[in-house]
N, C-alpha and C positions, 0 to 999 in steps of 0.2 A: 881472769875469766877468758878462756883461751875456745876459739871458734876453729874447729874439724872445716878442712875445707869441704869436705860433703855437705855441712849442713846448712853453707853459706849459699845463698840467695843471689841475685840482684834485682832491682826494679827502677825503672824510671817513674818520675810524676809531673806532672803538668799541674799548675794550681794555677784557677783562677780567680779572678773578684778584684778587688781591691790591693792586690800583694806586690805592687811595686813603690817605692819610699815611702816604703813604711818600718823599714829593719826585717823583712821578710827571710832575706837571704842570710843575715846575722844568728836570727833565731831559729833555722834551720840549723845554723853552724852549731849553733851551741848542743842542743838538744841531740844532733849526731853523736858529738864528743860524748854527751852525758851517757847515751846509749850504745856506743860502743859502735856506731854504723859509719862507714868507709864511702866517699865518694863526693861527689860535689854539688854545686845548685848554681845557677845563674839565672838571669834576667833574660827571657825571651822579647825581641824583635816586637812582638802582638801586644803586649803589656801583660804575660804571663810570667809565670817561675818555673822552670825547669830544674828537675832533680836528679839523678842518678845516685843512688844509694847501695850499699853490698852491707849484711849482714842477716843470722840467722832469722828464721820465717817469724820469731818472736820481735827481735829488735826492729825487724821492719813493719811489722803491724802495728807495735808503738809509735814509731816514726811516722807512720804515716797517718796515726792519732794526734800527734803533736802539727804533726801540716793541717792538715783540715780544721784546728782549733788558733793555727796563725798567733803573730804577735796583737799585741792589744789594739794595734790603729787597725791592723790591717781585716778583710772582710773576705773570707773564703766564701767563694758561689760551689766549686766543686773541687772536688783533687782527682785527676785520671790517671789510672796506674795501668803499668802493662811491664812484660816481664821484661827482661834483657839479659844479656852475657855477661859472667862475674870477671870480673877485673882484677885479678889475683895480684895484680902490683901495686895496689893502693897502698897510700900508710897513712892516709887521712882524710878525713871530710874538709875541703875547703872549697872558699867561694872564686868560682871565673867570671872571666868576663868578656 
């Protein structure tokens, strides 16, 4: 399943609530890989998660259905999204720090 660079995307998200130790940033990981989305998540400073994600307008509205629904400890108040610049050198979703 091969992605046109035209029809790729990027978007940042901020999640907040409850998403730090709790496997937030793991299950982020995962759910990228399963969806084919490029980019990374860390831990913000505030006790939020930050995300930067690249992939088509569909993989990223998935993704960003799978953030707002979190891992089972963790307790989403909101996910804020806003657009950004596509990152044409990724080769994978992983977590920083």
């Amino acid at each position: 399943m091969g992605n046109s660079f035209q029809s790729l995307m990027a978007r940042g998200y901020h999640i907040s609530g409850r998403v730090q130790g709790v496997g937030f940033r793991y299950y982020a990981q995962h759910w990228a890989a399963e969806l084919g989305v490029k980019g990374f998540v860390r831990n913000a400073p505030e006790g939020t998660v930050e995300c930067y994600a690249v992939g088509t307008q569909a993989q990223l509205e998935r993704f960003k259905e799978k953030l707002a629904k979190g891992p089972r400890m963790a307790f989403v108040e909101r996910v804020d999204e806003f657009p950004e610049s596509v990152d044409r050198e990724l080769e994978s979703f992983r977590i920083t720090y």
